[in-house]
N, C-alpha and C positions, 0 to 999 in steps of 0.2 A: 526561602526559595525551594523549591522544588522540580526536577526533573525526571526523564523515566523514557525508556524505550522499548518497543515489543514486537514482536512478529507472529503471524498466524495465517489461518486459510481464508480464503477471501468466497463465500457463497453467495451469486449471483442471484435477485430477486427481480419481482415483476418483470416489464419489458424484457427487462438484460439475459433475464436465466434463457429464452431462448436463442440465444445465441453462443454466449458464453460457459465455457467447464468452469469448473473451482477452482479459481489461486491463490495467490498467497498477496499478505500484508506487511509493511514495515510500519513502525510509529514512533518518531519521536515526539514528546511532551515536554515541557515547561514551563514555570510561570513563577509568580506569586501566592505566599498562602496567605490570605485574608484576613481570614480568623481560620480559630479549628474544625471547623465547618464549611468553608467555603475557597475554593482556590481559582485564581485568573489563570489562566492557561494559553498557552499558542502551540496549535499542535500541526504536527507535520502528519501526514499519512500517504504512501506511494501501495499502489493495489496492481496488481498486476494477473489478467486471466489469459488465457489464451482461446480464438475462436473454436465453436465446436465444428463435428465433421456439416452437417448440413448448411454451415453460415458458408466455410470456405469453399464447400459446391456450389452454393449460389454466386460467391465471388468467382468461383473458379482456379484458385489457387489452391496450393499445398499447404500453408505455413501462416499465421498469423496470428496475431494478438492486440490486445488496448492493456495500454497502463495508463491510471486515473491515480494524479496526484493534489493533494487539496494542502492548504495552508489556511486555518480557520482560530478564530479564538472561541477558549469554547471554558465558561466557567463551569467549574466540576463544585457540586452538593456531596459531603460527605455526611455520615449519617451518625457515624458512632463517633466516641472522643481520640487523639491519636494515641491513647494508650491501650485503647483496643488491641486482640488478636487481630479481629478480623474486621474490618473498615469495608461495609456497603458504601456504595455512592452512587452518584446519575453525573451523569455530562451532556450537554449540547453546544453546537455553535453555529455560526456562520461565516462562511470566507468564499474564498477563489477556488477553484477547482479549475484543473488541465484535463482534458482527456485526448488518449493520442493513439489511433488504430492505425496498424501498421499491417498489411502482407506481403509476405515474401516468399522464397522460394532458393533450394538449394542451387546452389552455383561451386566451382572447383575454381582457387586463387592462386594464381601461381606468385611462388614466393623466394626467398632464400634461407636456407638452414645454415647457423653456423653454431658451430661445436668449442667455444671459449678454452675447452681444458685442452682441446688437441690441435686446437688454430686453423681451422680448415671449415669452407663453406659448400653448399650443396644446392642447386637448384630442386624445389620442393613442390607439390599441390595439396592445398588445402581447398577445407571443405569449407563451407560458409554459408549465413544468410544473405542470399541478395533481398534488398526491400523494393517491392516493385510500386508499391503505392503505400503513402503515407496521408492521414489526415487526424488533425488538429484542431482541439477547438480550445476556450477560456470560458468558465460560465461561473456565475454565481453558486454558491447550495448548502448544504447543513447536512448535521449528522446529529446522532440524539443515541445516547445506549447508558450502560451501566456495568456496572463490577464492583471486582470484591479484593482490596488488598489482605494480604495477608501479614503476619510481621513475620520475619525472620530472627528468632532470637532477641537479643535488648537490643541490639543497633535500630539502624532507622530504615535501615534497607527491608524492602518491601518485593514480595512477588501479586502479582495481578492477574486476575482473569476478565476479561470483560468483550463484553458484546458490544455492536455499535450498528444502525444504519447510516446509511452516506445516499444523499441524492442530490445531484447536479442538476439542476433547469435547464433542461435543454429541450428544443422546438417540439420534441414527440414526447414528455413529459417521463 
C-alpha cells in the first residue's frame, strides 16, 4: 500500500487564467502498488483561487473565490526500480469534480467575548465574510502530470515534486 499528501500553488490555465489569480493545492493519495512499476491510486485534490480585480468588477462585488475539488482514480507509471534515489513517474485519471464560486463581501457580526481565566463576557464586533451569492456545480474530468520521488535516507519515506493538469467538462469547455 501506499499513501502520501501534498500542497502547493494552484496556476490557472486557458479560460480560467482570466479570471482567476494563483492558489494554492492540497492532495491526498493512496492506493495500491501493483508491481514496482505500476500503482492504483484514489486521489483527493481540493484547489482553491480567488477571483481577480476585473472578474469581481464585472460581478460587482469586493471579495470572492472558486474552490475545485475532484475525487479521481488515477493509476500512477513509475519508471525506475524502488531502490532508486530518484523515482520519475506519470499519473492520470478520471473522476468527479465540485466546483463552487462563491462572492462576498465584508460585513461587522456582533458577538460575545468571554474571558474563561477571569469568568467574565463582553458584547464584541467582528469582522467577516458575508457570501452574497454562491454557485455550484458536479461534472466529470481528468488530470494527467508527472514527478519525481525522491528517497529520504534507507526508510521508505519519500518527498515528491510534481506537476499536474486538472480539467473539468463543463458547458464552456
Amino acid at each position: 500500500f501506499n499513501v502520501s499528501a501534498g500542497a502547493g500553488f494552484t496556476k490557472p490555465v486557458d479560460r480560467a487564467s482570466n479570471s482567476l489569480n494563483t492558489g494554492w493545492n492540497i492532495n491526498f493519495r493512496g492506493g495500491l502498488n501493483v508491481t514496482q512499476h505500476l500503482a492504483a491510486d484514489l486521489d483527493f485534490t481540493y484547489a482553491h483561487s480567488n477571483l481577480n480585480d476585473a472578474t469581481l468588477a464585472r460581478f460587482g462585488e469586493p471579495s470572492g473565490g472558486v474552490g475545485t475539488w475532484s475525487l479521481t482514480f488515477n493509476p500512477v507509471v513509475k519508471f525506475a526500480p524502488q531502490t532508486s534515489q530518484i523515482q520519475p513517474y506519470m499519473t492520470a485519471g478520471y473522476g468527479l469534480y465540485h466546483r463552487n464560486l462563491t462572492l462576498s463581501q465584508p460585513t461587522i457580526v456582533p458577538t460575545v467575548v468571554c474571558d474563561p481565566f477571569f469568568g467574565f463576557c463582553v458584547p464584541a464586533a467582528v469582522g467577516a465574510d458575508q457570501i452574497v451569492r454562491s454557485d455550484s456545480t458536479y461534472k466529470g474530468g481528468f488530470n494527467a502530470g508527472g514527478g519525481f520521488d525522491f528517497k529520504l535516507g534507507s526508510r521508505r519515506t519519500k518527498l515528491f515534486a510534481e506537476a499536474r493538469y486538472h480539467r473539468m467538462f463543463t458547458a464552456h469547455g
